[in-house]
PLY file of the C-alpha trace (Angstrom):
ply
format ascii 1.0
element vertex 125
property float x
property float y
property float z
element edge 124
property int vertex1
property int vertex2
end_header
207.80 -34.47 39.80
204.37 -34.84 39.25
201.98 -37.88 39.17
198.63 -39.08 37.87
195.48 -41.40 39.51
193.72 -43.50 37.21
190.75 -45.71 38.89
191.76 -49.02 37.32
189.15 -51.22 38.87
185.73 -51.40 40.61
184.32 -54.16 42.56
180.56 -54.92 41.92
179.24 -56.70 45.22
175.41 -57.45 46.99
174.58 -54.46 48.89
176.13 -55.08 52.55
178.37 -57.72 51.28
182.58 -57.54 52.01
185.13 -56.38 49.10
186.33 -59.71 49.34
182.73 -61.51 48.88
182.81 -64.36 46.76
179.89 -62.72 44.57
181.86 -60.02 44.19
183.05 -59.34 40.46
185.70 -57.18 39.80
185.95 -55.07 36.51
189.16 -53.69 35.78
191.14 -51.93 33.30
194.40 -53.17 32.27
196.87 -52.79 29.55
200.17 -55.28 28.85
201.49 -52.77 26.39
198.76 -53.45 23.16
196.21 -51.47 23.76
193.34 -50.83 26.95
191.31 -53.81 27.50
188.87 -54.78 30.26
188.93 -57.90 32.29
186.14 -59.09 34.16
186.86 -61.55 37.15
185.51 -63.58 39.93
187.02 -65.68 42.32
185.42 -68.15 44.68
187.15 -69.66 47.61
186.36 -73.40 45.77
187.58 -72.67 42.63
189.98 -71.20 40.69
189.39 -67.72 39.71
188.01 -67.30 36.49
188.13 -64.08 34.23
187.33 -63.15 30.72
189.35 -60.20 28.68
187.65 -58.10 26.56
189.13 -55.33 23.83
186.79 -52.30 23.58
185.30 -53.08 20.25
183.86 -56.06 21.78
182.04 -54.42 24.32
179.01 -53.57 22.28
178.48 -56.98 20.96
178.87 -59.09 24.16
176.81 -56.96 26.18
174.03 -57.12 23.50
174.60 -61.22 23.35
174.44 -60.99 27.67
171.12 -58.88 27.84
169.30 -61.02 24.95
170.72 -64.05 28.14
169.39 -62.03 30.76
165.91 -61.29 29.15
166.29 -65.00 28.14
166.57 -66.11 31.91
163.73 -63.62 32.82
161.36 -64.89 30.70
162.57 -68.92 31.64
161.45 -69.34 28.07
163.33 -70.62 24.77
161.37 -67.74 23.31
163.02 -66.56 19.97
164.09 -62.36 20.89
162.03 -60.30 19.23
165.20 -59.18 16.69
165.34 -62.98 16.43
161.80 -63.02 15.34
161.42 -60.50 13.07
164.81 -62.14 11.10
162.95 -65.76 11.17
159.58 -63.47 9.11
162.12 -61.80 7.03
163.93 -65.28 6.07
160.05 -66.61 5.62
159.53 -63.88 3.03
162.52 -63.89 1.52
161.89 -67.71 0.77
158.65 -67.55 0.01
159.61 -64.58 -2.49
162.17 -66.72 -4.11
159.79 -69.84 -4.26
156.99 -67.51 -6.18
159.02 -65.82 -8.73
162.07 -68.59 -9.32
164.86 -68.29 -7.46
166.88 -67.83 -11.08
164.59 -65.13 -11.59
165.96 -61.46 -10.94
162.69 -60.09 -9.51
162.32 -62.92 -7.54
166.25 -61.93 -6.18
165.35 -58.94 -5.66
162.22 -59.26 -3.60
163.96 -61.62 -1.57
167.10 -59.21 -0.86
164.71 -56.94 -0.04
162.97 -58.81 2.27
166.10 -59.58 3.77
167.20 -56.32 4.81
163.92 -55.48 6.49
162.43 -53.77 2.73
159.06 -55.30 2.65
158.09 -55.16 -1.35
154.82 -55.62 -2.81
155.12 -58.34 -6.07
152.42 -57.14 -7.59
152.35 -53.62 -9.14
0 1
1 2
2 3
3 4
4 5
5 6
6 7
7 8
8 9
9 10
10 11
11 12
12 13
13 14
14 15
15 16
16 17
17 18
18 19
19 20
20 21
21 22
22 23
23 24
24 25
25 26
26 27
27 28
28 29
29 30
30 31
31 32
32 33
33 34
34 35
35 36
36 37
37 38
38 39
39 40
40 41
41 42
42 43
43 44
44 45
45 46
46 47
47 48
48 49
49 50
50 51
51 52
52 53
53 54
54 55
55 56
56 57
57 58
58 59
59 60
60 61
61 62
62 63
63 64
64 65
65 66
66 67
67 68
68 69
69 70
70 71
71 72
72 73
73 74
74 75
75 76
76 77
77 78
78 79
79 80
80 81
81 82
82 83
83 84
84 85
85 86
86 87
87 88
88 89
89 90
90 91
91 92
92 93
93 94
94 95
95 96
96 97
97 98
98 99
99 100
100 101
101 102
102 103
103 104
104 105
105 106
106 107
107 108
108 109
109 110
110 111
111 112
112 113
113 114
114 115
115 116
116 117
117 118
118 119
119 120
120 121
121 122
122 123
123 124
């Protein structure tokens, strides 16, 4: 008979701190018969332990949404992210494409699709 190891979870603690440190968060990988997913947990000795699960087509999206958090708390600002930013100039455009040329117009449409997917046009010609 033969058998096979699979790592199935890692513990993420403060350098010098105990497996079993309440700031320890635990990643692992489970599966209930549906498909791999990955389950984050944490469990503190006052409270009831609290995970989240996540499929693996998630994973992208959530960790882009937690950095943009973590850059958030870095910079203790509201700040819009710069991504954020350059969509607020691109709605500005868009609008003030729309405004210019009509909004019924088709030029004005397409100037302000344009400007939407990050295809700065020139009106005049």
């Amino acid at each position: 008979m033969s058998y096979d190891t699979f790592v199935k979870s890692l513990v993420v603690v403060p350098s010098g701190e105990p497996l079993f440190s309440e700031q320890a968060t635990v990643v692992t990988l489970d599966d209930e018969g549906m498909g791999r997913f990955v389950v984050i947990s944490q469990e503190r000795a006052d409270e009831k332990a609290q995970s989240i699960h996540l499929d693996a087509a998630e994973w992208p999206a959530v960790c882009k949404a937690i950095n943009r958090i973590v850059a958030m708390c870095q910079r203790d600002t509201m700040v819009p992210h710069q991504e954020e930013q350059s969509e607020i100039e691109r709605l500005k455009l868009a609008l003030s494409y729309l405004s210019e040329l009509g909004g019924g117009n088709s030029e004005g449409n397409y100037y302000a699709k344009a400007a939407l997917q990050g295809e700065p046009k020139s009106t005049t010609t």
